[in-house]
Backbone bond lengths (Angstrom), bond angles and torsions (degrees), N, CA, C in turn:
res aa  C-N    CA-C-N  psi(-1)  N-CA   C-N-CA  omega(-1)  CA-C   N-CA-C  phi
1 X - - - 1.440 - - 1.533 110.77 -
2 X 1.587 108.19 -40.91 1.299 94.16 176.32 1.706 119.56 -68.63
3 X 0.974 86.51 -31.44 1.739 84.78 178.82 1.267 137.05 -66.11
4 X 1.416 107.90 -16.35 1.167 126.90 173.95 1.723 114.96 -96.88
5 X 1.369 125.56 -2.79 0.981 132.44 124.41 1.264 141.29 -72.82
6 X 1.345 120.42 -9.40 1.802 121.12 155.09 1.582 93.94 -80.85
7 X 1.157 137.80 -27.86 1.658 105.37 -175.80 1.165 107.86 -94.20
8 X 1.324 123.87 -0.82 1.847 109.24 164.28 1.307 106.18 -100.52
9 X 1.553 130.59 -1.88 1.382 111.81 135.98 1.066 126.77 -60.45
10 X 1.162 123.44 -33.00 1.501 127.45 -153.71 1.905 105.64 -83.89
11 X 1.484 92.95 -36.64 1.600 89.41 155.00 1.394 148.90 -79.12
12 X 1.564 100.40 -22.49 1.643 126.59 163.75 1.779 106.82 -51.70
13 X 1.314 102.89 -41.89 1.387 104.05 -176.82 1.351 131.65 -79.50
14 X 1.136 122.18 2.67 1.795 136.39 163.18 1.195 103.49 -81.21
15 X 1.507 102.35 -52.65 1.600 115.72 -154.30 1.490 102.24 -63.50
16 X 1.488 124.50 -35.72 1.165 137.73 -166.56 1.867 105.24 -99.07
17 X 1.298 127.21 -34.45 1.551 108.83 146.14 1.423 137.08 -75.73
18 X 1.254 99.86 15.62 1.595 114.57 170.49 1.323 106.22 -102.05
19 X 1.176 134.13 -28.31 1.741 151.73 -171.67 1.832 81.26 -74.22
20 X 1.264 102.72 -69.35 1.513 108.39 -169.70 1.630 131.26 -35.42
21 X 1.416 78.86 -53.66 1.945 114.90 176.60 1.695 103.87 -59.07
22 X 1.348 105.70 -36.42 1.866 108.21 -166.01 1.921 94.15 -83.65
23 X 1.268 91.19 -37.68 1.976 89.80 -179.94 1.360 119.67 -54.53
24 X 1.225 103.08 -36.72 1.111 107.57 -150.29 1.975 98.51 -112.89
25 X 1.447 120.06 -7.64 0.897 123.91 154.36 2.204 115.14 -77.76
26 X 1.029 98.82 -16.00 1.837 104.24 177.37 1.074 107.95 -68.37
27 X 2.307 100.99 -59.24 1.348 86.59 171.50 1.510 157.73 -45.68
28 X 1.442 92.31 -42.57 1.351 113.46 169.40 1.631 104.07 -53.56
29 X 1.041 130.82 -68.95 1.561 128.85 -149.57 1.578 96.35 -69.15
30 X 1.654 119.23 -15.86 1.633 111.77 -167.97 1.569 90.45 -90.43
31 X 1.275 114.92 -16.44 1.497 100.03 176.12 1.401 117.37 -83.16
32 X 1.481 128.89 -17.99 0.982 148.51 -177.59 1.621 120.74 -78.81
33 X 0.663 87.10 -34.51 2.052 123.22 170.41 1.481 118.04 -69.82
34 X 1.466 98.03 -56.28 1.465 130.35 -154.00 1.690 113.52 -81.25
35 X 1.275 83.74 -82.57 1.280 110.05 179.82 1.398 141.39 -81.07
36 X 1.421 101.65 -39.10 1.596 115.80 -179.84 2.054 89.45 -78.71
37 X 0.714 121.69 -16.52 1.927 96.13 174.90 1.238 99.85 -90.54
38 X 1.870 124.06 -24.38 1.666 117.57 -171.26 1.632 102.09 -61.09
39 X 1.537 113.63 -37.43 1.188 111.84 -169.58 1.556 109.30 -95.15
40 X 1.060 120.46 -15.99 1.365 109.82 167.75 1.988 122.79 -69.47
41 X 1.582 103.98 -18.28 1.038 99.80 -166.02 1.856 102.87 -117.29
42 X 1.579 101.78 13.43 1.556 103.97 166.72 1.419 109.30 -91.07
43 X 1.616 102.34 -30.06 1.871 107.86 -170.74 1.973 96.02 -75.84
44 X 1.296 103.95 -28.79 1.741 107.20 -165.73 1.415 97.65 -40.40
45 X 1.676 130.82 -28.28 1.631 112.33 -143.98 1.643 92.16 -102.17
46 X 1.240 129.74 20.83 1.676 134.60 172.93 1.499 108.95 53.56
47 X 0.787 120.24 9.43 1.783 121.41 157.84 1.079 136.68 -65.50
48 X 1.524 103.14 96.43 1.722 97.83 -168.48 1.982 116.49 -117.38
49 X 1.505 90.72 35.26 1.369 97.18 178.60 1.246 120.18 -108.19
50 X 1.026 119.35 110.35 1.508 138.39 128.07 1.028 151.13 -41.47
51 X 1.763 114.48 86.94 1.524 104.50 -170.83 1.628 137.19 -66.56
52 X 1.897 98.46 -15.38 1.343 105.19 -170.56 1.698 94.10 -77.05
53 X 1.612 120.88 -41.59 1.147 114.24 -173.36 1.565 120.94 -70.76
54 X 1.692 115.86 -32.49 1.306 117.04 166.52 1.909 115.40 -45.48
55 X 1.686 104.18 -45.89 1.081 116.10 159.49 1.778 128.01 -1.22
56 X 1.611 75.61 -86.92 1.549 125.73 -175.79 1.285 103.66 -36.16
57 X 2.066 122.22 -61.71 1.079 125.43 -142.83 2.116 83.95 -105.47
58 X 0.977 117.09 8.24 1.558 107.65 175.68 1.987 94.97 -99.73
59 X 1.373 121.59 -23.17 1.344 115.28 168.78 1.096 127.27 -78.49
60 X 1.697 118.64 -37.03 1.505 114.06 173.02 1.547 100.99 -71.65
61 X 1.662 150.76 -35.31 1.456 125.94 -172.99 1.635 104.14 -67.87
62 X 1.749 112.63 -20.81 1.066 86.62 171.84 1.760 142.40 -92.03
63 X 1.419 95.74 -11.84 1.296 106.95 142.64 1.385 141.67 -54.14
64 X 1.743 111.99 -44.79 1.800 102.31 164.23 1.461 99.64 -65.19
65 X 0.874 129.23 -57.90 1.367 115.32 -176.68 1.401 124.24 -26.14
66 X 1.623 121.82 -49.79 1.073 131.64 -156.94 2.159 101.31 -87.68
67 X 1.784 91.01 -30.37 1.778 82.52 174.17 1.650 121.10 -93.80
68 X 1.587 103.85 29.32 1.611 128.25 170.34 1.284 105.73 -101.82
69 X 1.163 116.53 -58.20 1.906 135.93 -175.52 1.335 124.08 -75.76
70 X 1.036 110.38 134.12 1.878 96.05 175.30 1.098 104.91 -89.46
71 X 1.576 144.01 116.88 0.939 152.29 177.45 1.578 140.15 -135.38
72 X 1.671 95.24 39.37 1.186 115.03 -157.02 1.299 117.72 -62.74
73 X 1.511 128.11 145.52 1.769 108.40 -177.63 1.283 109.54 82.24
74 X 1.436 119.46 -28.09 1.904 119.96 -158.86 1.520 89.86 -100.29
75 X 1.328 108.71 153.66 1.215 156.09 167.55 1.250 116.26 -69.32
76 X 1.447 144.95 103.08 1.352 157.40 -173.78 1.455 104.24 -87.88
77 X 1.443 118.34 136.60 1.769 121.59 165.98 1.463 108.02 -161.99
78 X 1.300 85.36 160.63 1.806 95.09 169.38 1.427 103.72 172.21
79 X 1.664 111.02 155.26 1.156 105.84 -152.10 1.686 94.78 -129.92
80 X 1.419 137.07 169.17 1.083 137.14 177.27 1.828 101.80 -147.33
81 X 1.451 120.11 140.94 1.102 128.01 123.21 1.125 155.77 -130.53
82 X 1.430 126.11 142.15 1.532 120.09 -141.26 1.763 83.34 -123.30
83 X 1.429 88.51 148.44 1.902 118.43 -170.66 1.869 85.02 -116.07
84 X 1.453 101.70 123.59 1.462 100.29 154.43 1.587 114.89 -125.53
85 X 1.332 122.55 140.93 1.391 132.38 -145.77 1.833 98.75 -116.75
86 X 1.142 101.69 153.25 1.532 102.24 -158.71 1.206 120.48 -52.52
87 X 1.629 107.27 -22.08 1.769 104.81 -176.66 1.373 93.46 -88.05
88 X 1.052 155.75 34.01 1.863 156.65 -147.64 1.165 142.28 15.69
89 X 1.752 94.33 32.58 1.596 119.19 -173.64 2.007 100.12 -72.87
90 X 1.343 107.10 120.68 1.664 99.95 169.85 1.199 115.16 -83.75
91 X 1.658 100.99 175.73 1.682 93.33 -170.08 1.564 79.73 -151.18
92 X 1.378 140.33 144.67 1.505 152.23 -162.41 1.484 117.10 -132.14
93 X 0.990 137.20 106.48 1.074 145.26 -170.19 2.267 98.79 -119.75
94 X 1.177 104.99 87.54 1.319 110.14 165.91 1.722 126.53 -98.11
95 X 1.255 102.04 153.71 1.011 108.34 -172.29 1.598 116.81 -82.88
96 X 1.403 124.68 -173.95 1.274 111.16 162.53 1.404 104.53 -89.62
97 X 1.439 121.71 -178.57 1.435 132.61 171.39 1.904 114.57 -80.58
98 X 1.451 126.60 101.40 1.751 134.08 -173.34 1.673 95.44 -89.93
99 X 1.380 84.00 111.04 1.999 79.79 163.59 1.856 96.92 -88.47
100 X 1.359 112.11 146.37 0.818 112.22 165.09 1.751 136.80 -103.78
101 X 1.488 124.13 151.43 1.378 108.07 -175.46 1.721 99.45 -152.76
102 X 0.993 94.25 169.86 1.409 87.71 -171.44 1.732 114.08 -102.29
103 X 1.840 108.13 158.67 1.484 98.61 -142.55 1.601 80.67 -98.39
104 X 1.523 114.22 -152.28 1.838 121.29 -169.81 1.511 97.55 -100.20
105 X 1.528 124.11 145.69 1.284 124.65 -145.23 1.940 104.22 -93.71
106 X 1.587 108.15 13.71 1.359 130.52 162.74 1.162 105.22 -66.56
107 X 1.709 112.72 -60.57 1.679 113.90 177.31 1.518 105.85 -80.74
108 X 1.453 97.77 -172.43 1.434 116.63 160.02 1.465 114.63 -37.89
109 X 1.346 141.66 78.67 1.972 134.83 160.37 1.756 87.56 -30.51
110 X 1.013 154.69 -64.85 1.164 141.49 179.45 1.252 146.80 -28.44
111 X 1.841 104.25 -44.12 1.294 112.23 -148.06 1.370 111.08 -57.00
112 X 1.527 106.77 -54.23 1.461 128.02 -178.91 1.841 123.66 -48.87
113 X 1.451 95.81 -15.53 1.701 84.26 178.85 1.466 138.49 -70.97
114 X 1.186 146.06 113.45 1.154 141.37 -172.87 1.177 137.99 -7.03
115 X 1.674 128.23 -31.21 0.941 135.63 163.81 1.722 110.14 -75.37
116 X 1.616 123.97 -50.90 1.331 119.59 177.31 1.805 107.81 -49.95
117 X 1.719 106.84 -54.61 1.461 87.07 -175.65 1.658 129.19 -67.81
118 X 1.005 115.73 1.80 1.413 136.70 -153.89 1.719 69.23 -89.03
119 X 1.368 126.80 -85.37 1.411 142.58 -168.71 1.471 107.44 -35.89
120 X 1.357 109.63 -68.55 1.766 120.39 178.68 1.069 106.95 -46.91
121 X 1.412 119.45 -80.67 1.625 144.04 -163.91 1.595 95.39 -55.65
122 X 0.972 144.68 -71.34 1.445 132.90 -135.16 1.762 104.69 -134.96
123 X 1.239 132.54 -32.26 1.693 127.78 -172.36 1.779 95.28 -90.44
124 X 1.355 131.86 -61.60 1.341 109.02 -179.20 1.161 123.90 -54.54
125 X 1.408 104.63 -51.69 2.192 101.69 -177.24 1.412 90.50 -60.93
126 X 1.420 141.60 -36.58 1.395 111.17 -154.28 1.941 111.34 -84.55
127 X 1.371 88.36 -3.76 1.796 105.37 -176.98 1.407 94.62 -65.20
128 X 1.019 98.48 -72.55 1.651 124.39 -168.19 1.437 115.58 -32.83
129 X 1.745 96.49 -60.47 1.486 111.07 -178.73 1.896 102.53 -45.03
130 X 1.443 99.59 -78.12 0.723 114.38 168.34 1.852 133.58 -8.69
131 X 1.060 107.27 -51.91 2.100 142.41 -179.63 1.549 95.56 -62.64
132 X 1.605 89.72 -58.85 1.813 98.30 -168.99 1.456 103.24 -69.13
133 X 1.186 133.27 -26.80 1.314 110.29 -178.85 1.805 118.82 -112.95
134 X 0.763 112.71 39.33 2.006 140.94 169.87 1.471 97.32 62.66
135 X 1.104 127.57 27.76 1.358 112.77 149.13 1.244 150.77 -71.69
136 X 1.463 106.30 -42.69 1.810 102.67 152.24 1.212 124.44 -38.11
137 X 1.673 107.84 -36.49 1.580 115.90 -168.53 1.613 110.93 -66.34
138 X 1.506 110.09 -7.45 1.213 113.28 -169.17 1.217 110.83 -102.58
139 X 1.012 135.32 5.92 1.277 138.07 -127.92 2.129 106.70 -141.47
140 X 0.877 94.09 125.32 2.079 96.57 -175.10 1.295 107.29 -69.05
141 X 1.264 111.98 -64.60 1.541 127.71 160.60 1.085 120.03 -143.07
142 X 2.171 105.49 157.51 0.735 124.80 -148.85 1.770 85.70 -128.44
143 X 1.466 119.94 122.04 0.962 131.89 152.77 1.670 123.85 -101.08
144 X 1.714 124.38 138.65 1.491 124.79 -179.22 1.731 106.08 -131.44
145 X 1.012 92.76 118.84 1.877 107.47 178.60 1.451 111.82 -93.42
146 X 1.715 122.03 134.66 1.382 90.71 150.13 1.664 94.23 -134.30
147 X 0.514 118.96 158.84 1.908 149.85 166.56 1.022 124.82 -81.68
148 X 1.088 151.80 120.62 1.119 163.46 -164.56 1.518 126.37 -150.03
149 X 1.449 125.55 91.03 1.407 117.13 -161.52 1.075 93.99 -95.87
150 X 1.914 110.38 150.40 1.469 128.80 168.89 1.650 107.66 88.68
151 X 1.203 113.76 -98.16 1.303 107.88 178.74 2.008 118.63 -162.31
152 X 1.397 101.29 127.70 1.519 140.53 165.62 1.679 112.23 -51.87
153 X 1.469 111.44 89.43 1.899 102.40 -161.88 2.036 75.35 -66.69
154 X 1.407 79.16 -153.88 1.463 106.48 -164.50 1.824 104.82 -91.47
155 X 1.457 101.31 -60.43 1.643 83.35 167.45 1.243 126.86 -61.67
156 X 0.996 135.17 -10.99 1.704 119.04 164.99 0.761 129.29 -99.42
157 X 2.086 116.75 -1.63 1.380 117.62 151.79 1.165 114.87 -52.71
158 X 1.927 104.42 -40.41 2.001 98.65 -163.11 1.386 91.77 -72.92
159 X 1.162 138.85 -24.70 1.500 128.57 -149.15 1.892 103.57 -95.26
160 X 1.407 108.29 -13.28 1.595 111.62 173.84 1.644 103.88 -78.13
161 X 1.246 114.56 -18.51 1.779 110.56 -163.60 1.591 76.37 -77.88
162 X 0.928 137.38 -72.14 1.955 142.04 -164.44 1.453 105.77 -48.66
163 X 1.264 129.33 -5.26 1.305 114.26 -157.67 1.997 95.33 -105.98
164 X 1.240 116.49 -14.72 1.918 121.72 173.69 1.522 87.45 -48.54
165 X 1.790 120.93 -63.85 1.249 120.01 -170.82 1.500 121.30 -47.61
166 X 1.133 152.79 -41.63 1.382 174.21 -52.84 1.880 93.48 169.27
167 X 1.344 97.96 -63.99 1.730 94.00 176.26 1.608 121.73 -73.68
168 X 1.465 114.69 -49.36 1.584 114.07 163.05 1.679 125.22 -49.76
169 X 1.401 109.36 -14.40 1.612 127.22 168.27 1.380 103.58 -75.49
170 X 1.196 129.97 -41.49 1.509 123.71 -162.41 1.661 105.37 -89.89
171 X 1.847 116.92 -33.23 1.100 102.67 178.53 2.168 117.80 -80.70
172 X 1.228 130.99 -178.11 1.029 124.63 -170.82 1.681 112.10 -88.14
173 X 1.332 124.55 134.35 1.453 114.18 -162.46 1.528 121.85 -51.30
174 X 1.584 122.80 3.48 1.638 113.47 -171.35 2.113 79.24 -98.24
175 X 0.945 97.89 -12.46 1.521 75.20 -174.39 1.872 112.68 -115.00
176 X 1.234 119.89 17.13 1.171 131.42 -171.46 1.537 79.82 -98.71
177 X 0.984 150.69 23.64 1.390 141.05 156.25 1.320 120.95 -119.16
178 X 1.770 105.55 -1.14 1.723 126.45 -179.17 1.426 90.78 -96.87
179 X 1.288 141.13 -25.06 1.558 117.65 -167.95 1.480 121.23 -68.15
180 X 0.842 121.25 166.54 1.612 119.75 -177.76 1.564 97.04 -114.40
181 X 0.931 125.59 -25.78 1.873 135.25 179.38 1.795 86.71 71.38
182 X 1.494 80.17 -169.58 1.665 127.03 -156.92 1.785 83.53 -69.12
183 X 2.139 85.57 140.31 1.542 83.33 -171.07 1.760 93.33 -93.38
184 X 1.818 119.44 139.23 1.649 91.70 -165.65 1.169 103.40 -107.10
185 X 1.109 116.19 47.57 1.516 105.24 -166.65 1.583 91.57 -102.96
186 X 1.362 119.42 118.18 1.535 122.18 -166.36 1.421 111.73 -115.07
């Protein structure tokens, strides 16, 4: 009896690495099928930008920056925009690094904070410049970052939602539909 239960194991066990072999041969071919063209034809469009990572690398310069500078209390910013061109070559247009501080409560308490000058100082003129001399026109998309280390008061949160309008004005209308705007995740 026992023995005749090792040979209907002994046959269970082909039958059942053949079950195995077919599973695991599907998988394979559904990935082959499946997947390897999904990913061949997401990388096809040459886009290799990343806003969370563009992000990333506009916070750490502003951090070395900030463990060079004494800038205690102050407000860190800087802004970038990047042109990507149809074959998905980028192109970077950064800002300098705005400490921010606050101005005399005659003027704007605002004007001076890192995020406004980031906007004033360096993303409109550089739109513009930019507009006037056919480069946007060249361009697939147009992504604009700004950075802001530490903390975003409240009026220049409301005043960043108004500012997409202000930049899609400066570029030319076939491409005010290429911008990606302000990344808002704050």
């Amino acid at each position: 009896m026992l023995q005749q239960r090792g040979r209907r194991q002994e046959q269970r066990d082909p039958l059942r690495f053949l079950w195995v072999l077919l599973i695991i041969l599907a998988a394979l071919g559904a990935i082959y099928i499946y997947v390897i063209p999904f990913l061949a034809s997401s990388g096809s469009s040459g886009s290799s930008f990343d806003p969370h990572e563009e992000a990333l690398q506009l916070a750490l310069k502003v951090q070395d920056y900030r463990k060079n500078h004494r800038t205690i209390g102050r407000n860190l910013g800087m802004g970038e925009i990047v042109l990507e061109a149809s074959d998905g070559t980028l192109t970077r247009y950064s800002s300098p690094i705005y400490v921010g501080e606050k101005a005399s409560a005659s003027y704007d308490p605002n004007a001076n904070h890192s995020e406004r000058r980031t906007h004033d100082l360096f993303l409109l003129p550089t739109l513009k410049l930019l507009q006037d001399n056919g480069t946007l026109d060249k361009a697939q998309n147009i992504s604009i970052l700004i950075f802001s280390q530490v903390f975003v008061c409240p009026t220049c949160l409301a005043d960043m939602r108004g500012w997409w309008k202000a930049y899609k004005s400066e570029v030319s209308p076939q491409n005010a539909t290429n911008c990606l705007g302000i990344n808002r995740e704050l």
